[in-house]
C-alpha positions as CSV (number, residue, x, y, z in Angstrom):
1,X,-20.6,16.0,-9.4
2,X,-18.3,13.8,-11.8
3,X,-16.0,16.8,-12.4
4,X,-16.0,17.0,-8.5
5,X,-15.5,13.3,-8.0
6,X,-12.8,12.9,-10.4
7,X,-11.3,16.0,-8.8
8,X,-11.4,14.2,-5.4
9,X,-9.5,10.8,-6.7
10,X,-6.9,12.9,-7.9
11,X,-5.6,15.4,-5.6
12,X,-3.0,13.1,-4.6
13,X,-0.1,16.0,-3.9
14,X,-2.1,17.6,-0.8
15,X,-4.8,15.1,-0.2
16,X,-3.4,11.8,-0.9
17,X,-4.7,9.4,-3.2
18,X,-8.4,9.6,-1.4
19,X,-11.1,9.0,-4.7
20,X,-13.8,10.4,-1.7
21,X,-11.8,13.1,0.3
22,X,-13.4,16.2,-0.7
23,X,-17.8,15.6,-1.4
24,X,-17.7,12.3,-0.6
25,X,-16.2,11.9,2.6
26,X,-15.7,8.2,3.5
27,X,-12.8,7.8,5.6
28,X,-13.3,4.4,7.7
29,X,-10.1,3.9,9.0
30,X,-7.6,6.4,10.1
31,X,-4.7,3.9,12.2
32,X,-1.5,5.2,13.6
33,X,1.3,3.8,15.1
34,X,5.2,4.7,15.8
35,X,5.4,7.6,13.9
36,X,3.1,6.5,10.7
37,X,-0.6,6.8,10.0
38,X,-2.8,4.6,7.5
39,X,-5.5,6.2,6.4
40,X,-8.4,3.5,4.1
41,X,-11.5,4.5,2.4
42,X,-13.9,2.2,0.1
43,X,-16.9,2.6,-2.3
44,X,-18.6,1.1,-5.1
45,X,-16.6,1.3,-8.3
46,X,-19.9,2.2,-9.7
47,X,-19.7,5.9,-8.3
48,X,-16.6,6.7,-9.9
49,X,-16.7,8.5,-13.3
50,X,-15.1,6.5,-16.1
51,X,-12.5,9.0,-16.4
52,X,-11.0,7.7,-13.3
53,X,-11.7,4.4,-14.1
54,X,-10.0,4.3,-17.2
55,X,-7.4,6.1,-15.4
56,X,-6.4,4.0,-13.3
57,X,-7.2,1.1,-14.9
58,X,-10.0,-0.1,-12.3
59,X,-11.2,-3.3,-13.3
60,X,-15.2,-3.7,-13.0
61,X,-16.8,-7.0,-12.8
62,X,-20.0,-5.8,-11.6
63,X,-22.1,-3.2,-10.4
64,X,-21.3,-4.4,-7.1
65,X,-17.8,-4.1,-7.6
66,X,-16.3,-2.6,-4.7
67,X,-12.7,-0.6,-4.0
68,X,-10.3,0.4,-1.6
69,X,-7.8,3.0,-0.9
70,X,-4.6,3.2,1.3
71,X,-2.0,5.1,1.7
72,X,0.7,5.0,4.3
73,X,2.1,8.6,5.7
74,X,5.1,9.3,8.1
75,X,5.6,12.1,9.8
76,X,9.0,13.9,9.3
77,X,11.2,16.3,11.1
78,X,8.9,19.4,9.4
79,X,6.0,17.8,11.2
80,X,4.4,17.1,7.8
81,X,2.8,14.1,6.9
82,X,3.8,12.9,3.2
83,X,3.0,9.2,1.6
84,X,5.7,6.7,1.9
85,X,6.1,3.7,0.3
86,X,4.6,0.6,1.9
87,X,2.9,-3.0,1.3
88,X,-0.9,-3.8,2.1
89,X,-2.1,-7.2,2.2
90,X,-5.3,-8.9,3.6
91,X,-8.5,-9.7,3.0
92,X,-12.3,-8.7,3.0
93,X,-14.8,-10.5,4.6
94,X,-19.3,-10.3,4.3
95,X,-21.4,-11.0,6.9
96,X,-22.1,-14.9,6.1
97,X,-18.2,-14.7,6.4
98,X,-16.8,-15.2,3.0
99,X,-13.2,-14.2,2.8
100,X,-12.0,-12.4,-0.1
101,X,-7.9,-11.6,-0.7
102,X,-7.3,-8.0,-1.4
103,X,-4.5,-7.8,-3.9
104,X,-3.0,-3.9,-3.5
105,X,-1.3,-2.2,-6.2
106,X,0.1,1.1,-6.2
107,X,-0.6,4.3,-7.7
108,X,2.0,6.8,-8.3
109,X,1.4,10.6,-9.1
110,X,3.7,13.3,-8.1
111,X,5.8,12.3,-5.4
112,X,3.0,10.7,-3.9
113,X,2.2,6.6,-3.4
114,X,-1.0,5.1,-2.3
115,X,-2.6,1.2,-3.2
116,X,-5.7,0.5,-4.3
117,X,-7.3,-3.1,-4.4
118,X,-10.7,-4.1,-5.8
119,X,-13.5,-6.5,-4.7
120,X,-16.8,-8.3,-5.2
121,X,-19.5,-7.1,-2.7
122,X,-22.4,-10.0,-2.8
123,X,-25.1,-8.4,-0.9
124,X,-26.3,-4.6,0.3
125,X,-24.8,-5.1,3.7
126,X,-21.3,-3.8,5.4
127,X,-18.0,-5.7,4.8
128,X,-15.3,-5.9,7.3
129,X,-11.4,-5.6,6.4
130,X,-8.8,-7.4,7.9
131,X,-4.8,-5.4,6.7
132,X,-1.6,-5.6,7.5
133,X,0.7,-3.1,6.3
134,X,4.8,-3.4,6.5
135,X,7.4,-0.6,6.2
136,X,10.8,-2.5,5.9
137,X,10.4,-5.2,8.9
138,X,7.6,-3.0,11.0
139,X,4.3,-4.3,10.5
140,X,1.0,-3.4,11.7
141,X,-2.1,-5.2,11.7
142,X,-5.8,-3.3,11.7
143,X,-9.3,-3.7,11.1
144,X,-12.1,-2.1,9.9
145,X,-16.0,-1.9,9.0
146,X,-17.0,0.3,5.3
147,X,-21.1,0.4,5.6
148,X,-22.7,-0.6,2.4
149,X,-24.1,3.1,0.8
């Protein structure tokens, strides 16, 4: 399942960088607008082998340790849908409402760009993300719910 996992996180030329796109599945947020799409997906840190971790330098505080993966895709005149440069901010929030900034950073392989940001999850319960991501002076605003699994 590692091998598989680590598989996943990487296939960033055809799949993007999605860590959970192929046997773990967690897409929570697919947003489009004008003639981009966002796609974000989050897990514990704690299911990702160390390969990846060490990888892509994933800094662990805890077992509770949460992350978060974006990546911004336009489509072109071929109708294809690659990753384009963008910037992701906001936060994350738990249910007694504590706000926690998300600080993005971005991971390049190939010709492909996504971000990833990490966070402290202080309970077993859902968190609820608040973005905004800009393309030159276009910004879009979204939100989303990631279940706690």
């Amino acid at each position: 399942m590692n091998a598989l996992k680590l598989m996943a996180f990487s296939a960033l030329t055809v799949l993007s960088f999605d860590p959970f796109t192929q046997a773990e599945a967690r897409i929570y947020i697919v947003e489009s607008f004008d003639t981009y799409t966002v796609r974000c997906t989050s897990m514990q840190t704690s299911e990702l082998p160390n390969e990846v971790i060490d990888r892509y330098e994933v800094h662990e505080s805890s077992n509770d340790t949460g992350i978060i993966s974006c990546e911004l895709q336009e489509e072109d005149a071929d109708m294809t849908m690659p990753n384009i440069e963008g910037t992701f901010t906001g936060y994350m929030q738990n249910l007694i409402g504590q706000h926690t900034p998300l600080h993005f950073r971005p991971i390049l392989e190939n010709s492909a760009v996504s971000y990833i940001a990490t966070y402290e999850r202080t309970s077993a319960s859902p968190v609820r993300f608040w973005m905004t991501v800009s393309i030159g002076d276009a910004m879009h605003e979204f939100e989303f719910q990631a279940p706690y699994e």
